[in-house]
Every structure is written in C-alpha cells, then in structure tokens.
ROZASE-750670 format. One record per residue (C-alpha): residue number from 0; chain; residue in one letter; z, x, y. Coordinates in steps of 0.2 Angstrom, whole numbers, plus 5000, padded with zeros to 4 digits. Layout:
nr->NUM kette->A rest->a z->Z x->X y->Y
...
***
This chain:
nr->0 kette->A rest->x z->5173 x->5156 y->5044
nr->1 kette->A rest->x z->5155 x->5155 y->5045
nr->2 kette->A rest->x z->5147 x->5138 y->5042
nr->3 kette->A rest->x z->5137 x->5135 y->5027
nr->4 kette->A rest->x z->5119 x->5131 y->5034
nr->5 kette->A rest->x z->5115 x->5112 y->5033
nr->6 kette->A rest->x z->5100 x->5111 y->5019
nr->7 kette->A rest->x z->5086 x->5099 y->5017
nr->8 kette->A rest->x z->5082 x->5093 y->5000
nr->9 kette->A rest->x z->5067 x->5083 y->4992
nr->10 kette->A rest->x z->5073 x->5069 y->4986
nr->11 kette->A rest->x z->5065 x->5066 y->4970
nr->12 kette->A rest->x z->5056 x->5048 y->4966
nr->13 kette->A rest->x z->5043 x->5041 y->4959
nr->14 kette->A rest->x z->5029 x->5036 y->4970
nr->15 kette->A rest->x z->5033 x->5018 y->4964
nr->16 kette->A rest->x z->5049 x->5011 y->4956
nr->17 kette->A rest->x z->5041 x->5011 y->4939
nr->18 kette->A rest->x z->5029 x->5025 y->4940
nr->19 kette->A rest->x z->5028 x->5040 y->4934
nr->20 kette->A rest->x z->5020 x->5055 y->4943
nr->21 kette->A rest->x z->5005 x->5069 y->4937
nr->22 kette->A rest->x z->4993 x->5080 y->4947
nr->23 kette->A rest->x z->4976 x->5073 y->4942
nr->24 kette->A rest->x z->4958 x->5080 y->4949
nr->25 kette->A rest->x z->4958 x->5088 y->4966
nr->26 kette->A rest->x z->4976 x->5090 y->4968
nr->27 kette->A rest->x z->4982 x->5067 y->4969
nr->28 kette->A rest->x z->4996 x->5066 y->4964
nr->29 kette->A rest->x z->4992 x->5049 y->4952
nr->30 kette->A rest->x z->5004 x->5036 y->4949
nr->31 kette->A rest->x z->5003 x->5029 y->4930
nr->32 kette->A rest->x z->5013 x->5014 y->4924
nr->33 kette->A rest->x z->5029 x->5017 y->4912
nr->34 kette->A rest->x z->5020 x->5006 y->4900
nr->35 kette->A rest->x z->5004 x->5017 y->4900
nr->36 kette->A rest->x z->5012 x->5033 y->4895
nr->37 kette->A rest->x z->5011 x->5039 y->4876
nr->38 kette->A rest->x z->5031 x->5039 y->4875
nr->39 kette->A rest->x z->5037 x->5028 y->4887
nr->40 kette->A rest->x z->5050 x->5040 y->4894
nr->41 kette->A rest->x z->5054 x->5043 y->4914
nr->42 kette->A rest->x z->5048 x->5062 y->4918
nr->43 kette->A rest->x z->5066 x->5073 y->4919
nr->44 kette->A rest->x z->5072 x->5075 y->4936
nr->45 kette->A rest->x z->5077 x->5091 y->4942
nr->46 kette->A rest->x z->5094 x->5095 y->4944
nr->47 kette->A rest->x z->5091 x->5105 y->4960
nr->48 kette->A rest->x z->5076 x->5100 y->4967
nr->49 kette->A rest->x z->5067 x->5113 y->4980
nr->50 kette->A rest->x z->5072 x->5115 y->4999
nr->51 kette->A rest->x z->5063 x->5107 y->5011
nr->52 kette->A rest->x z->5059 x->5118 y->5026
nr->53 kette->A rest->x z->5054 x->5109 y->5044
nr->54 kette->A rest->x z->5036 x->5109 y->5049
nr->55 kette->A rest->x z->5032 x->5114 y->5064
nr->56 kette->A rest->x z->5016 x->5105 y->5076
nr->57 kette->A rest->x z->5006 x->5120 y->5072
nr->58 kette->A rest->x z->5009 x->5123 y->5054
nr->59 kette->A rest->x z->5003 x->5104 y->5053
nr->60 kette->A rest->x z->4989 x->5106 y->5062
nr->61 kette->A rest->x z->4984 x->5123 y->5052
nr->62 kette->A rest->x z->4987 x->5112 y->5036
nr->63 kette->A rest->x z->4974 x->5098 y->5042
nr->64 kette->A rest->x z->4962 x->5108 y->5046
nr->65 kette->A rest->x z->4961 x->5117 y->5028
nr->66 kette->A rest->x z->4962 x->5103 y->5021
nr->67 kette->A rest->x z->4951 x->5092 y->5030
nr->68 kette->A rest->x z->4935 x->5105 y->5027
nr->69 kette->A rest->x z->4936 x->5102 y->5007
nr->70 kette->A rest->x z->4942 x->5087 y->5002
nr->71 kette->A rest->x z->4932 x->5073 y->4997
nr->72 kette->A rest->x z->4928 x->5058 y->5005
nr->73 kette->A rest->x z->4921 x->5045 y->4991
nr->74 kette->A rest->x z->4931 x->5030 y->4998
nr->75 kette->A rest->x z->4913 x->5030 y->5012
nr->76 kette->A rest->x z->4902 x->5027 y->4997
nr->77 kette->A rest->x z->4907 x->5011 y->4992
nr->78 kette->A rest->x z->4901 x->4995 y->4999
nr->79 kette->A rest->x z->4918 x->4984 y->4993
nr->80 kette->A rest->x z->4925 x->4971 y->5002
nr->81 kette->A rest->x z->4941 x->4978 y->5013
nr->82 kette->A rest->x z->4955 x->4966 y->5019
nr->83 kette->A rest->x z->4970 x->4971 y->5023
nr->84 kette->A rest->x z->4987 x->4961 y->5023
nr->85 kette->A rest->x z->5000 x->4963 y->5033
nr->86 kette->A rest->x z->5017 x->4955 y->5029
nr->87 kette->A rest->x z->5030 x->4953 y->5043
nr->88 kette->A rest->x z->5048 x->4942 y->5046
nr->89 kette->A rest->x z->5048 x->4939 y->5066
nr->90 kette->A rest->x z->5044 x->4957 y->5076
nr->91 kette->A rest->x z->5051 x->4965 y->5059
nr->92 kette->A rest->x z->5036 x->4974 y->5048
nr->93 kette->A rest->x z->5039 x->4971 y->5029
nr->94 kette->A rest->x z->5023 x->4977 y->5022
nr->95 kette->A rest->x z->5004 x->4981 y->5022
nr->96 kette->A rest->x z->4992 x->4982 y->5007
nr->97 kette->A rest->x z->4975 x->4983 y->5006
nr->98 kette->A rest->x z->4965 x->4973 y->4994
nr->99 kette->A rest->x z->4948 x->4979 y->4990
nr->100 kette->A rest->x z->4935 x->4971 y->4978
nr->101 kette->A rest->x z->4920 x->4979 y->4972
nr->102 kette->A rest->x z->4906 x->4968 y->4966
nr->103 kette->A rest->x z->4895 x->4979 y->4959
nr->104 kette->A rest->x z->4907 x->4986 y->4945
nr->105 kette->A rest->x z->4919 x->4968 y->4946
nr->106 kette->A rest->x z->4935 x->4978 y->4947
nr->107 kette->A rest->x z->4946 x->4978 y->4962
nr->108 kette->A rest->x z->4964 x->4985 y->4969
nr->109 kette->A rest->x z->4978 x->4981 y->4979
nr->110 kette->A rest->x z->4983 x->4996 y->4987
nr->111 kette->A rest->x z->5003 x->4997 y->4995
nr->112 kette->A rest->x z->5003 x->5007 y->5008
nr->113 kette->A rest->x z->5020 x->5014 y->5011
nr->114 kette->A rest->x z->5026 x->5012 y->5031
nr->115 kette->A rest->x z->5036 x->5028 y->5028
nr->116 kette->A rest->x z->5020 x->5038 y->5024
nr->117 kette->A rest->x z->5019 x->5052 y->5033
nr->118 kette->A rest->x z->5006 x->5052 y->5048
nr->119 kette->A rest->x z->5002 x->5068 y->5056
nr->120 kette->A rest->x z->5002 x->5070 y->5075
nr->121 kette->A rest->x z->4986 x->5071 y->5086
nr->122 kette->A rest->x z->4984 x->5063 y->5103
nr->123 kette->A rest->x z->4981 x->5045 y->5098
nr->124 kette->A rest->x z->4997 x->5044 y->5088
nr->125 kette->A rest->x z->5008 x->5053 y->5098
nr->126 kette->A rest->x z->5025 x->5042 y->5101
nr->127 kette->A rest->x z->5039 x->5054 y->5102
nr->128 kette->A rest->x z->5038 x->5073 y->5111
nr->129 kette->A rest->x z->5040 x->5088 y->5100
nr->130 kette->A rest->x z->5039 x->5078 y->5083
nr->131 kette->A rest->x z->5026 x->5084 y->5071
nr->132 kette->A rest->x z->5024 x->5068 y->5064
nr->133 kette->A rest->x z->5026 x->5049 y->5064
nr->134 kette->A rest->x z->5025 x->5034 y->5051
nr->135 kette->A rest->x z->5014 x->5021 y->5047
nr->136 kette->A rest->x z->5026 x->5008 y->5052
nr->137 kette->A rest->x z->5027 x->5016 y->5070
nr->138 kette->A rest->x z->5010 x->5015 y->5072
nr->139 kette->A rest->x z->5009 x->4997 y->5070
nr->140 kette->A rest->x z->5025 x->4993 y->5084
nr->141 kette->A rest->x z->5017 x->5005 y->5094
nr->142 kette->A rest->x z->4998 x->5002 y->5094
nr->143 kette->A rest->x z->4999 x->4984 y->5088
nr->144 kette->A rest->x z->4987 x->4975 y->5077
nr->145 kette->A rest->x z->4970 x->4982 y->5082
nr->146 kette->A rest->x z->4975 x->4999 y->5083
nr->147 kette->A rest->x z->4985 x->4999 y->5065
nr->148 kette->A rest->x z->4969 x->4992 y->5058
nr->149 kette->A rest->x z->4959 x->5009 y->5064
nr->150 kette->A rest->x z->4972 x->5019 y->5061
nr->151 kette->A rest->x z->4971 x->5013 y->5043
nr->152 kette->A rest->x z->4951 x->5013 y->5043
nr->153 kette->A rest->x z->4950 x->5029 y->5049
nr->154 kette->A rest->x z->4963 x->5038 y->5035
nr->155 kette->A rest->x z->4957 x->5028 y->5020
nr->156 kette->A rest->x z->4938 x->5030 y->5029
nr->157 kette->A rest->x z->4934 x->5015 y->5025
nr->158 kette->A rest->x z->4929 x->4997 y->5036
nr->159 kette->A rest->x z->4939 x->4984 y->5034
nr->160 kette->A rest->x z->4932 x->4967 y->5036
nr->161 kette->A rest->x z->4947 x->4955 y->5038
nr->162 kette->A rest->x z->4965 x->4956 y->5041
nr->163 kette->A rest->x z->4977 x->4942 y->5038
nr->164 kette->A rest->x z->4994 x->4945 y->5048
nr->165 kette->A rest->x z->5006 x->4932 y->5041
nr->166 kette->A rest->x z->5024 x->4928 y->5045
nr->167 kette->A rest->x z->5038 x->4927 y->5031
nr->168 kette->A rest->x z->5038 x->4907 y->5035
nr->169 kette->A rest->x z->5021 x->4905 y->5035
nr->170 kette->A rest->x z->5021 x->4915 y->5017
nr->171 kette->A rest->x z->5033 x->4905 y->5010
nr->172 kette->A rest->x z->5022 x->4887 y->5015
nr->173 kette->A rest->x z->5009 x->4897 y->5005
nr->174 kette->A rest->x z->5020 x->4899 y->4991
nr->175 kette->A rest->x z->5027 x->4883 y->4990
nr->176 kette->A rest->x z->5011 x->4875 y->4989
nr->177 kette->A rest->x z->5005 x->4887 y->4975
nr->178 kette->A rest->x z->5020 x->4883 y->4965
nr->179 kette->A rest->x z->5030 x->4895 y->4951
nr->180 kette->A rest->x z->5021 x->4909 y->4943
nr->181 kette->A rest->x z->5023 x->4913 y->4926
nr->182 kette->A rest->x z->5028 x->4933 y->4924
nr->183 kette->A rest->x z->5029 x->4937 y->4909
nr->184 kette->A rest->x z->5039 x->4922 y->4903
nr->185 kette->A rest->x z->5050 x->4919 y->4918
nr->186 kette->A rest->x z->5044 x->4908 y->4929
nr->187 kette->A rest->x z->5048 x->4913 y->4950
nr->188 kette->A rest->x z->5040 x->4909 y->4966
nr->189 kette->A rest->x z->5025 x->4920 y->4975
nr->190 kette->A rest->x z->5039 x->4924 y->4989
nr->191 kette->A rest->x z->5052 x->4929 y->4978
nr->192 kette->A rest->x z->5043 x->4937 y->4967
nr->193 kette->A rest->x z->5032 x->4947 y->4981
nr->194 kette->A rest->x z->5051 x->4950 y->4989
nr->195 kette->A rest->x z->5060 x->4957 y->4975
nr->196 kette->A rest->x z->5044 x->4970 y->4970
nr->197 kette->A rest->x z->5045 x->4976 y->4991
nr->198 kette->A rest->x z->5065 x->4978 y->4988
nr->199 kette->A rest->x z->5063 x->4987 y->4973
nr->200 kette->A rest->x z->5075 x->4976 y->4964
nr->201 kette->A rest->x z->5058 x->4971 y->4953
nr->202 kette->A rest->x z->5047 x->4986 y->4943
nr->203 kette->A rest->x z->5035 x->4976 y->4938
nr->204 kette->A rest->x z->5022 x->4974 y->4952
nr->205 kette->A rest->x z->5008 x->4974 y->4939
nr->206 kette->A rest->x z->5014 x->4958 y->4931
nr->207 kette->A rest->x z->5017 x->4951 y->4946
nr->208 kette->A rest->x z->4999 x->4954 y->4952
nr->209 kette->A rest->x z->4991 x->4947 y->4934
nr->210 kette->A rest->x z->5003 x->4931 y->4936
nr->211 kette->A rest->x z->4996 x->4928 y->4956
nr->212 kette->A rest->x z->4980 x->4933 y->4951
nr->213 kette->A rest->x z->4980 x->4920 y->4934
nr->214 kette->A rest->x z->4990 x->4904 y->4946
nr->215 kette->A rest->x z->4975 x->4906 y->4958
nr->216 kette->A rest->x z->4960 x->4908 y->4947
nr->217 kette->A rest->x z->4967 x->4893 y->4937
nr->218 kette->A rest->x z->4956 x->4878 y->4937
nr->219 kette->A rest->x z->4972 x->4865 y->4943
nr->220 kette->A rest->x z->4975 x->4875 y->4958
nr->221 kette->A rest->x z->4956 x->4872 y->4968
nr->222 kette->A rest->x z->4963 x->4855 y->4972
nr->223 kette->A rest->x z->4978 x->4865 y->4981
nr->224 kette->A rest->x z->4965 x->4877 y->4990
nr->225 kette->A rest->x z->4961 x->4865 y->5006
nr->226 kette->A rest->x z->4982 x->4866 y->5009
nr->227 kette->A rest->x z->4982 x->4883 y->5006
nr->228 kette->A rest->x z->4965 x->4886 y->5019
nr->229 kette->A rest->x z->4974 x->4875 y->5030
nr->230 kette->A rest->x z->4989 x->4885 y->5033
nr->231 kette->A rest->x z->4980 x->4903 y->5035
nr->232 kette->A rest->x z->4967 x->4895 y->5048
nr->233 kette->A rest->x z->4980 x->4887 y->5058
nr->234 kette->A rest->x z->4997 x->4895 y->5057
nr->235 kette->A rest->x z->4991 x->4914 y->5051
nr->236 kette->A rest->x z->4984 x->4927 y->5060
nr->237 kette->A rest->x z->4967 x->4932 y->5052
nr->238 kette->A rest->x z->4949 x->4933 y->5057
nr->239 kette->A rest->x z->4945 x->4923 y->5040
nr->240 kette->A rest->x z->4936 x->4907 y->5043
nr->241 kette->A rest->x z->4936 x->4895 y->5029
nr->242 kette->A rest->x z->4919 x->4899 y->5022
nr->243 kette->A rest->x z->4925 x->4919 y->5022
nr->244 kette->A rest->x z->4940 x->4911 y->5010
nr->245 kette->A rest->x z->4931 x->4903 y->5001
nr->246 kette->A rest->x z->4920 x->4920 y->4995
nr->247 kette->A rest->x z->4934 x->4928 y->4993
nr->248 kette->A rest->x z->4942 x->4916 y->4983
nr->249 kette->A rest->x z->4924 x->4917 y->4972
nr->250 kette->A rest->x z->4924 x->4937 y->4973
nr->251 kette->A rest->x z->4942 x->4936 y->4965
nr->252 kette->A rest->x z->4937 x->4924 y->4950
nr->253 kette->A rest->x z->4923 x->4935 y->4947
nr->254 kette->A rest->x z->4934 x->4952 y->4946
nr->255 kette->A rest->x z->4937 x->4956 y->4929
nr->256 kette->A rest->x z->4955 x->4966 y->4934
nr->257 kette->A rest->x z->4963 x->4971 y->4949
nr->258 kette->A rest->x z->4977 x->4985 y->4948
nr->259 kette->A rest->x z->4992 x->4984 y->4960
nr->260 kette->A rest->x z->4996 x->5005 y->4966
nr->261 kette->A rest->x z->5004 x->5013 y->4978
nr->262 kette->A rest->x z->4996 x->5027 y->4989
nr->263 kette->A rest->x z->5006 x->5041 y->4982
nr->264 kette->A rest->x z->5014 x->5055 y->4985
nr->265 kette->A rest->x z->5032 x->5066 y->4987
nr->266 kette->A rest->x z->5044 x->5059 y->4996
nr->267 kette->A rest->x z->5059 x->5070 y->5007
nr->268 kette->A rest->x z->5071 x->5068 y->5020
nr->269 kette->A rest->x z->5070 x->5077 y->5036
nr->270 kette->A rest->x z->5082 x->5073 y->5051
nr->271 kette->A rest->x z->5089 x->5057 y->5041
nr->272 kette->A rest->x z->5071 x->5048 y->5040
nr->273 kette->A rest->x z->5065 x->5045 y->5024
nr->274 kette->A rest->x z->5046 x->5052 y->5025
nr->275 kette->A rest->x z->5031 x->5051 y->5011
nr->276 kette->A rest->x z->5019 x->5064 y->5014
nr->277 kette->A rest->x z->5003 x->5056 y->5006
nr->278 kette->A rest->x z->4989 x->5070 y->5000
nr->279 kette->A rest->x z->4974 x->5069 y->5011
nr->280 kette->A rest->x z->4965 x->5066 y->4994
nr->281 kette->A rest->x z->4974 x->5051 y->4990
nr->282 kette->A rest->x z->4971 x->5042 y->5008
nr->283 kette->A rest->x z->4952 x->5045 y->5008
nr->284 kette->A rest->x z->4949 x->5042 y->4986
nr->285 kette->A rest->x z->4959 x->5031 y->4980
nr->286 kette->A rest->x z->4947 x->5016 y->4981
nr->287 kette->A rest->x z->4932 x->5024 y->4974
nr->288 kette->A rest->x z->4945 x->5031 y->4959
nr->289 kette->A rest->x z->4951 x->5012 y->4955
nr->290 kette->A rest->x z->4937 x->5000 y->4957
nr->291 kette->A rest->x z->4921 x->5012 y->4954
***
C-alpha cells in the first residue's frame, strides 16, 4: 500500500492567548484584546485549517525582496525611548520585550517579542546549512548580547538605548522588594505574575501591566526605588546608570498608558518546530502604530 503523504498543517492561535486576530491597514495582522471586541466572542476556528507547504531559500529570498520595496518604515520616525529587556533563568532564555516611551504624545508600549518568530536567513544569521530560516531565540545563543540587540534594531528599525539582561533570581530580588500587586482584586507577585502571563496559564497580560505600572508610579514605592536601583546596577546586566533610571522611572509617571502586545502574526509547525512568521509590517510599524 502506498503511504499516505505526511501533511503539514497551520496550526491555528491567536497571536496572544487572549487576543483576537484581524487584518488591519497594510496587510498587519493586529492583535485586539477579548475585552475590546463589540461581542466578546473568540473568532471560530477552522475545522481544517490550510496546508502548509515548505519554503525553500529561494522563495524566501523572492518573498523579502517584494516585500521589502513597499512596505513602510514609520518605526524610523519616532524619537521614543527604546530599551529592551531581556528575561533569562541560567543559560535558558525566557523572554525579550521592548518597552518604548514616547514623550511627545505620552503614550508608550511594551512590545513581546516571540523567540519563535520567524527570522529569515541571510549571511549574518545563518546557524544551520540548508534551513531557510532560523528564530529569534537562536539568534541570541548564537550571536550573544550585542548581536541580539542589532538583530532586533535592525528588524524593528529602530535604536535602542538601553538593554537590561536580568536573571530569574536577580528578577525575583526585584519583586520581592516591590511587594504584591494588585490585578484586578487578586493580589500576586511581579515574578509570578510576569511567570504565569510567559506560560500562558495567565490572559490577562493588560492587567498585569496596568497593576506593575500602578505599584510603581505609587507615591509609597519611591522610598523602595534606591533597593530597587541597587540591585539593577550591581547584580543586573544593563548599561542603565542610576541617573538613566531615574528618567526613566519620570518618563513612566508621565506616560498617560502603556499597552502590553505581542508582535503578531500566524503561527505553523514545520519539521516539529513551532514557527511564527511575523509580517514585515508588523516588525518595522508597530511602535509608530501604538504610541504615535
């Protein structure tokens, strides 16, 4: 008997557990929260979701450079303040986000950036002959610290200013000093909280972003800044001196909201890795979308 041909399938999730997906102005796939939509409803999912065929280096390659000639590149005209976080547990990477502030318009975004998300191959980032792509989080064990960074720069096209790589005991000091949050009602720690969102066993990454933002704008928590400036300058890895922040501890008072996203985009399984493959759109306007 002939055997039936194995098939690749997308596999069908939200960008982020509690969001929905739409295709918005120039093709993004936007992420909305459950709680924003008019009826409250997850979209349907299909029963039988669209194969997925391997791409090959070449058909990336054609792909990058149609898309690169049209699309848009507002990130470049802002003048926010960048940092980027980086969130490990020993050599393991947990997660990256970049937080960006504008002053001008007093809104600001923490951006997740998925280490699955899909990075397509050129010279610089090749780790493996013959793949047609690799993944954020190969990026940073392969390139390190400095070369994540302008990996990141260079895909967003923005400058980062500061980058703070901190350890899962170094982040639990930081909690611990902060105290319990309240989210909603249920009071939990920064760590836990910042755990169970990464995990997915939390949805609710917007309240848990208001309730950090609320515990550290909070007049009783200045006389727990110098403990908190004490542990990122001496045990943390960051090129953030104390009066750096300081102004950003000023530029987050002074920011009327920040949204918590996730780059977005679809999500398949190829060769038994999970892959997101994040619109060119979406890597190079997301900030200008958020905070302008």
């Amino acid at each position: 008997m002939n055997q039936p041909e194995k098939e690749q399938r997308i596999e069908r999730n939200d960008p982020l557990t509690g969001y929905w997906s739409k295709i918005g102005d120039g093709g993004i796939v936007a992420e909305i929260p459950l709680s924003e939509r008019q009826d409250n409803r997850v979209p349907p999912i299909e029963e039988e979701p669209a194969p997925v065929e391997e791409e090959t280096p070449e058909e990336v390659n054609r792909k990058n450079t149609q898309e690169s000639a049209v699309v848009p590149q507002n990130n470049k005209k802002l003048n926010n303040t960048n940092v980027i976080f980086i969130w490990t547990d020993g050599q393991n990477l947990k997660a990256v986000n970049v937080m960006s502030i504008n002053e001008e318009s007093k809104k600001g975004v923490v951006v997740a950036v998925p280490l699955f998300a899909k990075i397509e191959q050129n010279s610089y980032l090749r780790i493996e002959e013959g793949r047609a792509y690799t993944t954020v989080g190969q990026v940073f064990y392969v390139k390190g610290k400095a070369g994540f960074i302008s990996l990141i720069e260079e895909r967003m096209g923005i400058e980062i200013d500061s980058y703070v790589l901190i350890d899962q005991s170094s982040f639990e000091k930081i909690s611990d000093i902060m105290g319990d949050i309240d989210i909603q009602g249920e009071m939990v720690s920064i760590a836990d909280a910042f755990e169970q969102t990464r995990t997915g066993e939390r949805t609710d990454e917007q309240p848990v972003v208001d309730a950090v933002v609320k515990a550290v704008i909070c007049p009783s928590t200045l006389v727990k800044i110098p403990q908190v400036i004490w542990v990122l300058t001496r045990e943390v890895d960051t090129n953030l001196g104390r009066e750096q922040i300081m102004a950003i501890y000023r530029q987050t008072r002074n920011t009327a909201n920040i949204q918590k996203r996730a780059l977005p985009g679809k999500e398949y399984i190829t060769d038994g890795e999970k892959l997101r493959n994040v619109p060119e759109y979406a890597w190079k306007n997301i900030f200008w979308n958020l905070t302008n």
